[in-house]
C-alpha positions in Angstrom: 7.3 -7.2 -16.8 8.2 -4.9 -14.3 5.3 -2.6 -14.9 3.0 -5.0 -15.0 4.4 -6.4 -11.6 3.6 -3.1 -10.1 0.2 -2.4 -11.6 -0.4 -5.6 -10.0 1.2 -4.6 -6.9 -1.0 -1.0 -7.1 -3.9 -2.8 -7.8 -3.4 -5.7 -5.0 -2.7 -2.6 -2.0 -5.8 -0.6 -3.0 -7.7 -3.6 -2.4 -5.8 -4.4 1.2 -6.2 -0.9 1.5 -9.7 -0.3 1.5 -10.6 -3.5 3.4 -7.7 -2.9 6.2 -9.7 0.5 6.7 -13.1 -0.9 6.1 -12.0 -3.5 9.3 -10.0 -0.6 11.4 -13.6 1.1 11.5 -14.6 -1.7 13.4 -11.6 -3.3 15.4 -8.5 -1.8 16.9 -5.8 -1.2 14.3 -3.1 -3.7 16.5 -5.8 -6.8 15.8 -6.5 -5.7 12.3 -2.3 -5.4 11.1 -1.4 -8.3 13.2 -3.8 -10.6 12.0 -4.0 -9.6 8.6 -0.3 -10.1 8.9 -0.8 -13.6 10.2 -2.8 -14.3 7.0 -0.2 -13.0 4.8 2.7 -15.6 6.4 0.3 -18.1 6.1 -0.1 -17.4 1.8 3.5 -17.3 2.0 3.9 -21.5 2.6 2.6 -21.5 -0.7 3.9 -18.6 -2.6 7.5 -18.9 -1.9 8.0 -22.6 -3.2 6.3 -21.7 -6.4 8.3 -18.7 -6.9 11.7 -20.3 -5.9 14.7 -18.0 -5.0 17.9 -18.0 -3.1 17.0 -17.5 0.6 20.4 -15.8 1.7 21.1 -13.7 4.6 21.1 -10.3 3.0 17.9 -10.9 1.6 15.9 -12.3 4.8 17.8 -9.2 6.4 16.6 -6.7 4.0 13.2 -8.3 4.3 13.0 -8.1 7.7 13.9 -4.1 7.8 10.6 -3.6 5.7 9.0 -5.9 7.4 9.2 -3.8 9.9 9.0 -0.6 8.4 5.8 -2.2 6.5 4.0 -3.0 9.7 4.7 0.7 11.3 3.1 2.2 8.2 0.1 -0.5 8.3 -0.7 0.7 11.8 -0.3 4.1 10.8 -2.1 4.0 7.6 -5.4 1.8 9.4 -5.7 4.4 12.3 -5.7 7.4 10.2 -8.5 5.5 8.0 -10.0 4.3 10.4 -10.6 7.7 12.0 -9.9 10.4 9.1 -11.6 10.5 5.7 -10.0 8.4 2.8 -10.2 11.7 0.8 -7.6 13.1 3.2 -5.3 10.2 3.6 -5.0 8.5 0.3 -3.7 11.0 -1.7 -1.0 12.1 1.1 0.1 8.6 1.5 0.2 7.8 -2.1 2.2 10.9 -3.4 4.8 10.4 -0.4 5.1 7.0 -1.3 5.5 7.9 -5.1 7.8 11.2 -4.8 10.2 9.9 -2.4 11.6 6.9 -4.3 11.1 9.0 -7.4 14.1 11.2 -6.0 16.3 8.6 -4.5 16.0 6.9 -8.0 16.9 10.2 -10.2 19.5 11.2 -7.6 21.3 7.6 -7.4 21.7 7.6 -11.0 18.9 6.0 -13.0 17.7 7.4 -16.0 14.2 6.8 -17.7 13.7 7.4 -21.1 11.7 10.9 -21.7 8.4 9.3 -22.7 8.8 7.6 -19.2 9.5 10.4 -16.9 6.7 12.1 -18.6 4.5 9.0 -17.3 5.9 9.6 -14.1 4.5 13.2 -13.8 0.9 12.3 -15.3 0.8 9.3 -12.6 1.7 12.0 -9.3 -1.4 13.8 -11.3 -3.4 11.4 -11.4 -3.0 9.9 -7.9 -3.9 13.7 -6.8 -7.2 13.5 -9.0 -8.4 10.2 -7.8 -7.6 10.9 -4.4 -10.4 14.3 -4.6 -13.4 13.1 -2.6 -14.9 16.3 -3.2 -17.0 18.5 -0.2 -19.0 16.5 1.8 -22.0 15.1 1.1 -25.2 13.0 2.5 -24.4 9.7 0.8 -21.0 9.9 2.2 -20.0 6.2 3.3 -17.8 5.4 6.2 -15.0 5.8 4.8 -15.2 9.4 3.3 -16.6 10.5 6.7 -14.5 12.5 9.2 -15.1 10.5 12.7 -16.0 13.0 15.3 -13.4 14.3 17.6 -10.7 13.9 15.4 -8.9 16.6 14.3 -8.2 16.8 10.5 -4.7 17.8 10.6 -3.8 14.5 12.5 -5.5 13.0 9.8 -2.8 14.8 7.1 -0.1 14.0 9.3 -0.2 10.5 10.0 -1.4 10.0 6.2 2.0 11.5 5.6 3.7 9.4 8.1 2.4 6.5 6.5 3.8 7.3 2.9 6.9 7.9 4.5 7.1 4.6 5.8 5.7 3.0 2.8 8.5 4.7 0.6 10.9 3.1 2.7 9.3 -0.4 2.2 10.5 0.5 -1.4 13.5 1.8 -1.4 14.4 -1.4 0.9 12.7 -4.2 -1.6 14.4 -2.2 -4.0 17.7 -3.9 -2.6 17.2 -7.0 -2.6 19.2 -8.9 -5.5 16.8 -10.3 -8.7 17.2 -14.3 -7.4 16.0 -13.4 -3.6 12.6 -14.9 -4.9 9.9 -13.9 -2.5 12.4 -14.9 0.4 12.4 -11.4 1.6 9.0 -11.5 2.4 9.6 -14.2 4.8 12.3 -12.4 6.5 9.8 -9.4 6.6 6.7 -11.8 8.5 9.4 -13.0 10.8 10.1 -9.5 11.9 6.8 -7.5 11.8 4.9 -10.7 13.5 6.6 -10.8 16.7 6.7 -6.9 17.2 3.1 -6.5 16.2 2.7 -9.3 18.6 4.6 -7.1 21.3 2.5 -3.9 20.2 -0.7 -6.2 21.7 0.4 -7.3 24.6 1.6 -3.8 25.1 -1.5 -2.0 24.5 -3.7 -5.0 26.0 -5.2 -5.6 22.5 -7.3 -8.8 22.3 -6.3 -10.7 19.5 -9.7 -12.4 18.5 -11.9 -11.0 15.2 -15.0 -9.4 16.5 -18.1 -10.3 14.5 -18.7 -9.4 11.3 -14.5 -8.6 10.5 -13.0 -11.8 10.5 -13.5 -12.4 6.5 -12.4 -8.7 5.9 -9.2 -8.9 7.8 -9.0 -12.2 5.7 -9.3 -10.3 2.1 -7.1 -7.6 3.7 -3.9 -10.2 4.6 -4.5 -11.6 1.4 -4.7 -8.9 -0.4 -1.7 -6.9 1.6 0.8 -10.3 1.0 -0.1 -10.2 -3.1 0.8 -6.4 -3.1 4.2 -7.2 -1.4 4.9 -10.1 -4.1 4.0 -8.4 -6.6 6.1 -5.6 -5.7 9.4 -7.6 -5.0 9.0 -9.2 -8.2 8.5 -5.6 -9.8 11.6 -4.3 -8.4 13.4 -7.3 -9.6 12.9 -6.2 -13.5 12.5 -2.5 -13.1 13.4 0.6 -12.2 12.7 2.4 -8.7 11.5 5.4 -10.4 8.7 3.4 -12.3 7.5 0.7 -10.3 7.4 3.1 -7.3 5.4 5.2 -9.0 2.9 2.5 -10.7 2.8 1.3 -7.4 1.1 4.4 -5.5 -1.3 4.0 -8.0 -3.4 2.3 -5.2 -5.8 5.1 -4.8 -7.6 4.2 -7.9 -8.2 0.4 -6.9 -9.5 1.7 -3.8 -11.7 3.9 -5.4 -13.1 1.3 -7.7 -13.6 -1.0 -4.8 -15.8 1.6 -2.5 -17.7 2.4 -5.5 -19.0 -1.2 -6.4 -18.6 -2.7 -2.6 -19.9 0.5 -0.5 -21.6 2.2 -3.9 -19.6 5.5 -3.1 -19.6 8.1 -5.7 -17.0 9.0 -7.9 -17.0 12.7 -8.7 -16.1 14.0 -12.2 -12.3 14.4 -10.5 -11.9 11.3 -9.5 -13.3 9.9 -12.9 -10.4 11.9 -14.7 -8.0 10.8 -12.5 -8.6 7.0 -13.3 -8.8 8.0 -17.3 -5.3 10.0 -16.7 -3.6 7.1 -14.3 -4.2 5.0 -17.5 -2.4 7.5 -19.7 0.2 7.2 -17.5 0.7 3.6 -17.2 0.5 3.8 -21.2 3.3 6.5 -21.5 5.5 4.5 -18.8 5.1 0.9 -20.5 5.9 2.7 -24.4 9.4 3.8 -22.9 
């Protein structure tokens, strides 16, 4: 079940992913993470009772760490999409995210099964293939579009950033003991509120939904909170290695999304990449 937690979980951030940056095109990136994290709490009255769990102190604790950690890479990830191309940040974030827990897992011991760790290289593949954009083109939508005045190395940079962070969101939920439930989620919403709260008053950020974004920072909360379940439930039956690595997957739900939402093309690349990401997900769920 673990893998198909984190397919879940890649699927379910693509999605956040591409509607966060759709919204951070079009609102400061502060209003967009906060209130997309407001939404996400919100889901969570209902989630956790269904899901049950022990609510103990290392676990709200835990949660609360990547809560924070979550909500610095949200901010980071939204401004550099919201500024850079997608082509440029997706695949930077997603193989960070992937390779780093990859070698904290094979360092602290686990061991896949061959078939598996064969999955694991065709998946860094393929988040590099879906991730191509390809040169520029005239039907470019927002999203592949470099904004002007904005330089293209801060684009790689905070794109890495971002993974960074995101690979610690793993490696932290990867610590939380199998009963926790979705209880570390709460811990996490109770930290990265009130400091993305603190970020707004900081930076003078008003708080209210322009027109037009209110229902996309919805779908992005939404989605954002069912990636983070899925993935705590994901780590709770599986390895680091694996469902880190399903989980950076994202790219391709993305992909799919700005394609039948924003009618972006998919260039031959890309279309290989989604045919090998399934390979992978094949090879990793036969081990």
């Amino acid at each position: 079940m673990g893998i198909v937690f984190a397919l879940l979980a890649a699927t379910s951030y693509g999605a956040g992913d591409f509607f966060g940056g759709l919204a951070a095109r079009h609102a400061p990136v502060v209003r967009v993470t906060l209130l997309s994290q407001v939404v996400g709490a919100l889901l969570l009255v209902v989630l956790v009772p269904l899901v049950g769990g022990d609510p103990s102190a290392r676990a709200l604790a835990v949660g609360a760490a990547a809560g924070l950690a979550g909500a610095l890479a949200l901010l980071v990830f939204y401004r550099a999409m919201g500024s850079g191309s997608m082509s440029v940040v997706a695949p930077v974030s997603a193989l960070a995210s992937a390779a780093i827990p990859v070698v904290v897992g094979l360092a602290t011991g686990e061991d896949p099964a061959p078939v598996a760790l064969v999955g694991v290289a065709v998946a860094l593949a393929a988040i590099g293939l879906v991730s191509q954009h390809g040169p520029p083109a005239a039907d470019d939508t927002e999203l592949d579009r470099q904004e002007p005045g904005t330089s293209r190395r801060t684009t790689l940079l905070l794109g890495l950033l971002a993974g960074t962070l995101f690979a610690t969101v793993f490696l932290l939920f990867d610590h939380v003991s199998d009963d926790a439930g979705l209880w570390p989620l709460v811990g996490a919403r109770v930290a990265s509120v009130p400091f993305l709260l603190l970020v707004a008053l900081v930076t003078r950020t008003a708080l209210r939904p322009g027109s037009g974004t209110t229902r996309i920072i919805v779908a992005c909360g939404v989605f954002d909170m069912g990636a983070n379940a899925f993935l705590v439930l994901a780590f709770g039956s599986g390895l680091l290695v694996l469902v880190a690595v399903i989980s950076s997957l994202y790219p391709a739900s993305t992909l799919v999304l700005a394609r039948v939402v924003l009618n972006e093309r998919v260039t031959r690349v890309q279309a290989t990449g989604l045919a090998v990401a399934a390979c992978a997900v094949v090879l990793i769920a036969l081990a």
